[in-house]
Phi, psi and omega in degrees: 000133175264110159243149174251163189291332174213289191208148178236178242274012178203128138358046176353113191242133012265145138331130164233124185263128202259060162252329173292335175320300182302322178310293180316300165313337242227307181277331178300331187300279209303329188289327165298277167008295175294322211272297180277345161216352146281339191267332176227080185290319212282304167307296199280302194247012155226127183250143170269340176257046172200332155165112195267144206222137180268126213308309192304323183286321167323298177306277169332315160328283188308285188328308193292337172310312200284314160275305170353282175350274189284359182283301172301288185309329195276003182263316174326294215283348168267015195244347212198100194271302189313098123019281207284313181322296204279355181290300203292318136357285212267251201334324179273346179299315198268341145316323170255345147338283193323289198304289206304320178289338179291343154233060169209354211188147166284185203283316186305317194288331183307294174326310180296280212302358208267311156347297203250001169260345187270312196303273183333331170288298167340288173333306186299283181339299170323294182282348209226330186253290199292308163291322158318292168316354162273309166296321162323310195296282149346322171273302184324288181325305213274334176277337165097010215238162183244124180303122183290129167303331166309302182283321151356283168279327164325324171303296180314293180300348178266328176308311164297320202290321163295004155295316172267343201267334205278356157290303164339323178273339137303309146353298188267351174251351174242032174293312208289355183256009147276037186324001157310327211284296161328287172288006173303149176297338218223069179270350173268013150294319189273342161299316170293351182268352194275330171315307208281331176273020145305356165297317198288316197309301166313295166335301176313307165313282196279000152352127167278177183288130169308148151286165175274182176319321196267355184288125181286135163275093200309141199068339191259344188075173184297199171273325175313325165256014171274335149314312198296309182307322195250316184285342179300310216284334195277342146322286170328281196298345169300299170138059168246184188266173188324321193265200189295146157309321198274077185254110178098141184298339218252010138102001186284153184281156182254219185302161198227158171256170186279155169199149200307330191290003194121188190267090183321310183312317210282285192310325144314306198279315166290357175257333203270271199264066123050116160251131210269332170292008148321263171310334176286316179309326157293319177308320187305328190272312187287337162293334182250000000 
């Protein structure tokens, strides 16, 4: 895979367009939602002894969050140029979300909607930012015209926030089989902290790739030997001697010290190298 810094100087044929994923994910969430909790409001998305609320009102609630959701963010993100400015924003917003829905809902639902307001921001990016900038880009190339960097990076930056938004949104769909998370007094605190470590989760996602094994790691040596290294140190603390396991082509430990556990020698040779005056010694002992 090539990337380029804006476009590059001819299309590629054929195009793949990566949009429907978000779409689909977006509508299967909701079309569950509906199913499972506007359809049982009564059950699901209302607790009474956090506010009664009527399935119809309930319902209404959620839906208008849901636009909310994305109107605010996305006016923040044209409004608010600093990044670090528009994270920290972002972050408190979606903290007193949490609080206002935790007295509106029950606590599973409170989770689902806090959820289903980040997947619709996501989404929104998708359907409303990141594919216009691809079609820009595209009619620009196809007019012979040079593409704008403005809608790029707009793209680019929402293409990160989905990027940082999508462990919190798995968070929040695999809550409900936790109920520490959820039933906590103080559970929309813990949605905002779930919120505030998406960077470590993405750091996790985006990890480079290990190297192999055989590439030597300069001050650590390869991996055999660092392996090599690690059975010295664990030798050591059995109470064999100092030096190296590897001892010798033919691969035998070399002289051993006394140790509390018994006669080293015996006990090596019988776990390592099957020592048959070992082994008569055990038959011996289960025969008698």
């Amino acid at each position: 895979m090539q990337k380029y810094r804006l476009a590059p100087k001819t299309l590629p044929e054929p195009l793949y367009w990566f949009k429907w994923e978000a779409y689909t994910t977006w509508l299967s969430g909701f079309a569950l939602l509906i199913v499972l909790y506007y359809f049982n409001a009564n059950t699901f998305l209302i607790d009474k002894s956090v506010a009664d609320l009527r399935p119809w009102q309930a319902i209404a609630i959620s839906v208008a969050l849901l636009i909310a959701a994305w109107l605010v963010y996305d006016g923040l993100c044209r409004l608010i140029p600093n990044d670090v400015a528009l994270a920290a924003v972002l972050l408190v917003l979606v903290t007193l979300a949490a609080w206002g829905v935790s007295h509106l809902f029950s606590g599973r639902a409170e989770y689902i909607q806090i959820g289903a307001m980040l997947g619709t921001m996501m989404a929104g990016n998708v359907f409303f930012v990141i594919i216009p900038a691809h079609w820009e880009l595209i009619r620009a190339k196809q007019a012979g015209r040079e593409p704008s960097a403005a809608a790029a990076l707009r793209a680019k930056q929402r293409s990160v926030h989905n990027n940082y938004l999508t462990l919190p949104v798995v968070f929040t769909m695999i809550s409900n089989h936790f109920p520490i998370t959820y039933g906590h007094s103080y559970s929309w605190l813990i949605l905002g902290r779930a919120a505030r470590d998406r960077r470590l989760g993405a750091a996790f996602l985006q990890r480079p790739p290990q190297r192999p094994h055989s590439v030597v790691d300069p001050g650590h040596g390869s991996a055999g030997d660092r392996g090599r290294r690690r059975r010295d140190q664990a030798a050591r603390l059995l109470g064999w001697d100092g030096g190296p396991v590897h001892a010798g082509a033919g691969d035998r430990p070399g002289p051993l010290r006394p140790s509390p556990f018994g006669p080293p020698d015996e006990r090596l040779t019988s776990r390592r190298w099957g020592s048959s005056s070992t082994r008569r010694s055990k038959s011996t002992r289960r025969r008698g």
